[in-house]
N, C-alpha and C positions, 0 to 999 in steps of 0.2 A: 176025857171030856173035851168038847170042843173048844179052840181058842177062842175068848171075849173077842169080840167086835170093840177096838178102843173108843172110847165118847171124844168127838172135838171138844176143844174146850172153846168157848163164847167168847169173843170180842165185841162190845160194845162200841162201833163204831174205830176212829183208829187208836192204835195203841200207842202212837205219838210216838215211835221208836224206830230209829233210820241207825243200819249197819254200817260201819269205818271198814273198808278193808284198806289195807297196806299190802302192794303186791311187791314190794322190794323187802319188808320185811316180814312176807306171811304173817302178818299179825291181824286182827281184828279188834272193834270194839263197839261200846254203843253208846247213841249221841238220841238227846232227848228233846222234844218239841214241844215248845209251854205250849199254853192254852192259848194266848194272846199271838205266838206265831200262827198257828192255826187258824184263827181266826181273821187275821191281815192277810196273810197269802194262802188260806184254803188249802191248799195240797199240789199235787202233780205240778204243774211247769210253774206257776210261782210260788211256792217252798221250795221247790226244786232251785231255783234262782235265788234264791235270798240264802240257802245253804253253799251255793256256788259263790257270790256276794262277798259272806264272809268268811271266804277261804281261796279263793282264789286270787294272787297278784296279778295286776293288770301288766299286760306287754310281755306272759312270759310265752316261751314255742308252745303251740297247739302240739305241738308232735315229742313234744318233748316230756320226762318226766314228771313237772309240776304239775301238767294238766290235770284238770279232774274229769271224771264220769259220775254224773248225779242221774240216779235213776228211782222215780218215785211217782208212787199210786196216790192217787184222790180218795176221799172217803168211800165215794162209793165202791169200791175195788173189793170184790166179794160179793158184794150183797146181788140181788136180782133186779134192781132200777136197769129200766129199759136202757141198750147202749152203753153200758158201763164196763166193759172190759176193755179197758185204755190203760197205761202207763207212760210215762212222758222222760225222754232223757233230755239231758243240760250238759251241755261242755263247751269249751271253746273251738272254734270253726279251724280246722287247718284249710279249707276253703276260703270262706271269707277274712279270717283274721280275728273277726268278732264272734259275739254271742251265737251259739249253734243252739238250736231246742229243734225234738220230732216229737211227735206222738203217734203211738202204735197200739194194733188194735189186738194182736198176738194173746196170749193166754198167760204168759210171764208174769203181767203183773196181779193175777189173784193168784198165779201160784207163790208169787213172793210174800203177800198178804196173807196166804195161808200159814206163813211160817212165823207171823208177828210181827212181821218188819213193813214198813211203811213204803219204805226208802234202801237206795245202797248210796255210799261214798265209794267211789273207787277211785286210789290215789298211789303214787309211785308207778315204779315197774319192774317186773320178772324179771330175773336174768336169764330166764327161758321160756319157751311154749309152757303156758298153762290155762289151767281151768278151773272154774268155782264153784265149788258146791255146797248150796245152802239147803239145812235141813233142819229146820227151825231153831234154835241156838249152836247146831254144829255146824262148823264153816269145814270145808278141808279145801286144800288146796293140791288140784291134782296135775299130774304130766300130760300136757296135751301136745309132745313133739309127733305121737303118732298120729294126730288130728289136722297138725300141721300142712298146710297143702291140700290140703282136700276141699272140694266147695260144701256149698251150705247143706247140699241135700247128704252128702257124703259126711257130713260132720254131725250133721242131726240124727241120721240112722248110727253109725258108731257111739255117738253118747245115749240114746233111747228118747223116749218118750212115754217106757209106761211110769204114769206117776208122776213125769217132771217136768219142767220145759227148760228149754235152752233157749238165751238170746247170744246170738252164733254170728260169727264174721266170716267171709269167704277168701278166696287169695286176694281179692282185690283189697280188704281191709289189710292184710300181712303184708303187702305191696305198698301200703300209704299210698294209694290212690285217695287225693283229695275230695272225692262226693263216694266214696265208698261206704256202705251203711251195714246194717244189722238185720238179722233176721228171729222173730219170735214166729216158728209153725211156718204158717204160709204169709206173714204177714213183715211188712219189711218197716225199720226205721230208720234217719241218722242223714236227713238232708242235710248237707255241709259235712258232711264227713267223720261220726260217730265210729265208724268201723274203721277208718285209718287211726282215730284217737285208741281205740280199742286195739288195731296194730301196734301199735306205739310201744302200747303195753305190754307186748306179748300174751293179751287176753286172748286165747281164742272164743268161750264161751264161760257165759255168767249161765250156770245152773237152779234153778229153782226146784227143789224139789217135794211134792203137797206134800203141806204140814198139819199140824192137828189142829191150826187156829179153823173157828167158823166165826164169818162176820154177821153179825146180826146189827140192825138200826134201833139208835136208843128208842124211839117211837116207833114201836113193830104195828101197831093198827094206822098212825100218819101217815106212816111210809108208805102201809098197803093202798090207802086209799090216793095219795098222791101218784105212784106206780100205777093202778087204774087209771086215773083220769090222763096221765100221760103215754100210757098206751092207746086211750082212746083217741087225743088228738094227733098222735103219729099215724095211728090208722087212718086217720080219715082227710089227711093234709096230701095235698095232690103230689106234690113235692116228694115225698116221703114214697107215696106208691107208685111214682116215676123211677125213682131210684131202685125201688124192690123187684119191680119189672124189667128193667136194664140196667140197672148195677149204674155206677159212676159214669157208664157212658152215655147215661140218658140225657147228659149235659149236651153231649153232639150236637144233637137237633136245633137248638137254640142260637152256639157260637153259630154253624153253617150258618143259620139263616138270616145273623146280623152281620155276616162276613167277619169273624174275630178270629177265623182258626189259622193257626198259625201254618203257616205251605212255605217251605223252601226256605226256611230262614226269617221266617217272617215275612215273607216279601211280598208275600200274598194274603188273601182272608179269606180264601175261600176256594175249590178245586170242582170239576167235572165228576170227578170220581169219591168226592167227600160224601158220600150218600154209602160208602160201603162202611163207614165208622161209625156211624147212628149207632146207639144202642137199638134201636127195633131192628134195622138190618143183622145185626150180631145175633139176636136174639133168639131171628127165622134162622139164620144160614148155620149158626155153632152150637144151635141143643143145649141152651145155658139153662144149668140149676143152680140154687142158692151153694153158697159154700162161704158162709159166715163165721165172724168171731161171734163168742158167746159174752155176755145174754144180749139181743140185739133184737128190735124190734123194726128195724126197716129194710135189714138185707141184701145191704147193696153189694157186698162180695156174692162174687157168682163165678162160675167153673164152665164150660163148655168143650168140645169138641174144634180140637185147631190141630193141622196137620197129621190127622188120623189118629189121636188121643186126646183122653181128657184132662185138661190143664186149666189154669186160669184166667177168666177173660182179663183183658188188660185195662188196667183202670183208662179211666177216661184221660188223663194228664200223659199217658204213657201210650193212647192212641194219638195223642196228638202232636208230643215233642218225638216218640221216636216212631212217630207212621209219618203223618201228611208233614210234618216241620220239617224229614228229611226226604219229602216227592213218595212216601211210603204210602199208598191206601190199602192193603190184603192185608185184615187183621192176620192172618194166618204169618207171614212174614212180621208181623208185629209182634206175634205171641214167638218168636223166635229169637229174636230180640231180647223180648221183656223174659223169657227164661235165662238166657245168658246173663242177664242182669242181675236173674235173683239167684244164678246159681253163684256167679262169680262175687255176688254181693258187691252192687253198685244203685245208687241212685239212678233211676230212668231219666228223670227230668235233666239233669246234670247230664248224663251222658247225651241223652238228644241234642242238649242246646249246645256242646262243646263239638257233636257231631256235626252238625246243622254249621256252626261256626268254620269249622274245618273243610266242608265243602264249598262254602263261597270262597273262604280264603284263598284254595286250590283255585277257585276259578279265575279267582283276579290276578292269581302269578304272588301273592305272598307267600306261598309255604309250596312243597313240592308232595303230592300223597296221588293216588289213584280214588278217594273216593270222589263220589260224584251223588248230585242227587237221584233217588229212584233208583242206586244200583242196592239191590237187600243184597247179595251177597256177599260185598267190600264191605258193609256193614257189619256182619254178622264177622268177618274177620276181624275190623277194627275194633272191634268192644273184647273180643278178647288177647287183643294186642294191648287196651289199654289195664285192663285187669292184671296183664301181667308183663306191662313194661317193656314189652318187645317192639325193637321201630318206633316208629313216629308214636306208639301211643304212649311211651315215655311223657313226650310232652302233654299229649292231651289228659293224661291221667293228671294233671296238672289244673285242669276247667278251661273255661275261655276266656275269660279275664287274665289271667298267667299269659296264656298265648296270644292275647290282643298286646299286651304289654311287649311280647317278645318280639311279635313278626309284625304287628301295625295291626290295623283294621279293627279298631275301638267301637268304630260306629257302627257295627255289623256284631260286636259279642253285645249278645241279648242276656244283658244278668243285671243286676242291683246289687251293690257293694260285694261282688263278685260270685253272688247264688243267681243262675240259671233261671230266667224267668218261666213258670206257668201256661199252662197253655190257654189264652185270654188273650186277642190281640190288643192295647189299649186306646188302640185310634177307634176302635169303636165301641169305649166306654171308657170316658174320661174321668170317671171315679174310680175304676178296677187300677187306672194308670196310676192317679196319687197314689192310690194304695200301692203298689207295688213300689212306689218312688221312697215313700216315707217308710215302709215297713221295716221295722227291726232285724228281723232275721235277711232282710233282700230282697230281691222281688218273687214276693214268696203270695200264695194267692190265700192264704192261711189266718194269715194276719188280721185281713179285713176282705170282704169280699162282695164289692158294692155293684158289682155287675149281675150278681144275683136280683137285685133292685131295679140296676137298667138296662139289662135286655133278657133277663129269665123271666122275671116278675112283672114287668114294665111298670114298676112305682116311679120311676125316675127317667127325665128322658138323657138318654146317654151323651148326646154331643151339645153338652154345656157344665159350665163349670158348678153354677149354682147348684145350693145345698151338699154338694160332693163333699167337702170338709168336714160337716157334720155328723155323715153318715162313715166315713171311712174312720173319724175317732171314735165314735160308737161300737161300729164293730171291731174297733180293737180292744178296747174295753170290753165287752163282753165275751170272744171270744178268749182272752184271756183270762178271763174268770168260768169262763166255760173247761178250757183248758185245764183250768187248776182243780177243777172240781172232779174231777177228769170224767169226761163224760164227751158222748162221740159231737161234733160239732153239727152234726146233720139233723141231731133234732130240733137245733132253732129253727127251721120251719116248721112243723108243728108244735114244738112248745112255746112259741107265742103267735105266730100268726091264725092258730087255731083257737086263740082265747075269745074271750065272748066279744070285745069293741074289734076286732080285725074282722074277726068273721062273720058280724051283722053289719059291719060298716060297707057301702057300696064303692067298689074298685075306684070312680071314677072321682069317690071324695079322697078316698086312702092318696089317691096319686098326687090330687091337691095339694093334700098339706104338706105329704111330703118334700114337693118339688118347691112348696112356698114358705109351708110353716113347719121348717120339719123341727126345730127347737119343740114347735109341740106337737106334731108328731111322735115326736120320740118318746116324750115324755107320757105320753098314750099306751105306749108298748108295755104288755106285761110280762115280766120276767119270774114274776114269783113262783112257780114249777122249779125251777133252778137253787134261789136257796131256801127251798123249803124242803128240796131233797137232802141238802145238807144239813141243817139243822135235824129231820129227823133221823138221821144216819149219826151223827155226832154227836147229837144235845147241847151242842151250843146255837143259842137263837143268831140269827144273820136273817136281817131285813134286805128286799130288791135291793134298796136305798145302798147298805153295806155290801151289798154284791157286786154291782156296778163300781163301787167307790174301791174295791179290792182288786176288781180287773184292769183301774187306771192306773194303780197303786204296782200293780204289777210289771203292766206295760211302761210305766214310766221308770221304773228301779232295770228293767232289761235297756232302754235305752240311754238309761246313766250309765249301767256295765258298757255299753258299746263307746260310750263317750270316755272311759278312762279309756276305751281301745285304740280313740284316736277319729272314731266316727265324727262327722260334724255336719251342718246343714249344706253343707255343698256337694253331699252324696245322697241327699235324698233328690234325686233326679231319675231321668230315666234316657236309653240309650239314645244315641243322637237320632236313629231310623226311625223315632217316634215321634223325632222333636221334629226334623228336619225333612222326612220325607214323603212324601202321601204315599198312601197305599195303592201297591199295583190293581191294575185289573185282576178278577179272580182269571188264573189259570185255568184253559180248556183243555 
């Protein structure tokens, strides 16, 4: 007789159940989520936090045993809500010093949902290379010294892929390279340095392997009908099919042409030859198709034709810290770059800006190196000198904040509380600049991102301060409760600027209130698409009202963490070349 086909068994939304591993003592266990944390901090990056909260002591080494690794899915993780295959880690920053969070868009975290688990703790360390394999209540703990050494593509083919996923570190993470990150498929996490914490550990890779859970939403017609009408306003939000037609780089267009893009260290906003990183440039010249994480309804990963193969186009943040930030415009030299990155497993933004650092320093006689701007070949050596520690990229594996400390030149490392700022010049959006000054995580463009407002959108005019407060605590709030819900950040353009009062309101009033009345502005905005997915995914009801109050609720428990760190209001500033210096003429 033929073998049964086994039946998944049905989760009702989560199953409020996060795995303990113990890598010092191979042990395991399981740690449970009332109903009421749930409901405070949602899921993914605030559960993730409030489980980090109360377990982690403050001031102890990121790189050291104590750390932890909180790696945890939002309700929706499994189900079919548009953009929903996100998972979020939480550690302490061996970069910064403080709070680390990424979120990734990799496939890990429904594989780890499939197996009942919400959530991991990962605590202690191996006394060797290893690796973890979850397969719904069996954990094993396996020898990964043969894994050891290998990068991410070389580590992911030896472990497989049929049936599992891996969240995989490359030698830069076993190097404790400070912005060294992690990889789920093709999809990478761990700004601030998740994969040197994961080095730390002797983790090479967390295993996920599909389990017999299937998520189903306690309200399966809700849901459905909620999932339609949010498909519908993704579809038809301009935003959303900017991005499906040129991926993350469709952003280009917009920086070039308010001069934000970052040339030569910042030093410039804008290049002659910035017309070859447009995403519609990318588009004609690299034969780009979709190459998305699942289920995803705007498809801003995309794959083309760079250097005579098909590879990944470079997100937009990675065209511009390690293309034009270092004199670089040939995506093709970029996608050269940004594969050594992902093979050696490193943060781009990180590495560009510590690159970018490194060149001027050279040029003003503080440090002694051969690179320079515009040469891709010095380049393409120094990333993997700094990967694996050889020469001067000892130090740079280090960030630019380390090395401004060391050799001078503070006013020139472009970072916030020492993450690498984004690619967003902020002399020409004086709302993107608070936001990078006050943000949690650094000058991180993630946190809040109001330059969306004042030069993509034009709700807001960029060079004035007004209303800027308002709108940079808003979107910290919600994308923190966006975050937690875990669900891809891209759809707040269409799930609210496509609800009915934004999109029969006329441009010229929206920008009004904005800029005057944005108290009621804001209070205008509708959010309910957001926890209405959560409620029918979980069955516990959550009003906008409690959405928003769970995202400040969030945001504000992450900047207590950084304040037992030692963070204080005199680091929410921003580099002195922003305070201090006008921006050059664009370079010809």
């Amino acid at each position: 007789m033929p073998a049964q086909k086994k039946t998944a068994k049905e989760i009702k939304g989560p199953l409020n159940r996060v795995l303990e591993i113990d890598l010092s003592l191979k042990t395991f266990s399981e740690v449970l989520i009332s109903r009421q944390e749930r409901q405070l901090y949602l899921g993914g990056k605030g559960l993730g936090l409030k489980l980090l909260y109360d377990r982690l002591q403050p001031g102890i080494d990121p790189l050291g045993e104590n750390n932890l690794i909180i790696i945890m899915t939002g309700v929706l993780a499994g189900t079919t809500a548009p953009c929903s295959g996100r998972f979020h880690a939480i550690f302490k920053s061996p970069l910064t010093g403080i709070i680390g969070s990424s979120s990734c868009g990799g496939s890990f975290g429904r594989k780890l949902k499939s197996n009942g688990w919400d959530g991991v703790i990962i605590k202690g360390k191996s006394d060797e290379p290893v690796s973890v394999s979850i397969h719904n209540d069996a954990i094993r703990f396996l020898d990964a010294a043969s894994l050891w050494g290998k990068d991410i593509a070389q580590a992911q083919t030896a472990i497989g892929t049929k049936k599992q996923e891996a969240l995989v570190i490359g030698p830069a993470g076993e190097n404790l390279v400070r912005f060294a990150n992690a990889a789920s498929g093709f999809r990478y996490l761990g700004r601030g340095g998740l994969g040197a914490v994961m080095g730390s550990k002797n983790l090479k890779a967390l295993v996920a392997v599909k389990g017999h859970y299937k998520v189903v939403p306690f309200f399966k017609d809700r849901f459905q009908r909620i999932k339609t009408k949010a498909n519908k306003y993704i579809n038809q939000n301009p935003m959303s099919l900017s991005m499906r037609r040129f991926g993350t780089a469709a952003n280009a267009a917009f920086i070039i042409k308010n001069n934000m893009l970052p040339v030569n260290n910042f030093s410039y906003g804008n290049h002659s030859k910035a017309i070859n990183i447009k995403g519609e440039k990318i588009k004609e010249n690299h034969n780009t198709s979709f190459h998305t994480c699942q289920p995803c309804s705007i498809f801003c990963g995309h794959k083309g034709m760079f250097n005579g193969r098909s590879t990944n186009v470079p997100e937009y943040e990675t065209l511009a810290l390690l293309g034009s930030n270092l004199g670089i415009f040939d995506p093709n030299d970029i996608s050269r770059f940004n594969e050594i990155c992902n093979l050696k497993g490193m943060d781009t933004i990180s590495a560009g800006g510590t690159l970018a650092w490194v060149m001027e320093a050279t040029q003003k006689g503080l440090v002694k190196t051969d690179l320079e701007f515009g040469s891709s070949e010095k380049i393409c050596v120094a990333l993997d000198s700094i990967a694996n520690l050889t020469g001067f990229g000892r130090q740079m594996a280090m960030g630019s904040r380390a090395l401004a400390d060391k050799f001078g030149g503070k006013s020139f490392a472009i970072q916030v509380k020492g993450l690498e700022m984004a690619g967003y010049d902020p002399r020409g959006a004086w709302g993107q600049g608070l936001g990078y000054a006050v943000g949690n995580r650094g000058a991180c463009h993630l946190s809040s991102f109001p330059v969306g407002f004042e030069n993509i959108l034009g709700f807001l005019a960029p060079h004035t301060i007004s209303a800027k407060h308002w709108f940079v605590r808003y979107f910290e709030n919600i994308y923190a409760a966006i975050n937690s819900l875990d669900i891809c950040q891209f759809t707040g353009y269409g799930l609210t600027l496509e609800t009915l009062l934004p999109r029969m309101t006329p441009h010229f009033i929206l920008r009004f209130l904005m800029q005057n009345l944005p108290a009621l502005a804001l209070a205008l905005i509708d959010v309910s698409l957001y926890p209405e997915f959560f409620s029918t995914v979980s069955g516990i009801n959550l009003s906008s009202k409690q959405f928003l109050k769970a995202g400040e609720r969030i945001h504000v428990l992450e900047r207590l963490m950084n304040t037992n760190e030692g963070i204080r209001k005199s680091d929410d500033t921003l580099p002195e070349r922003f305070l201090l210096e006008p921006q050059k003429d664009p370079e010809r």
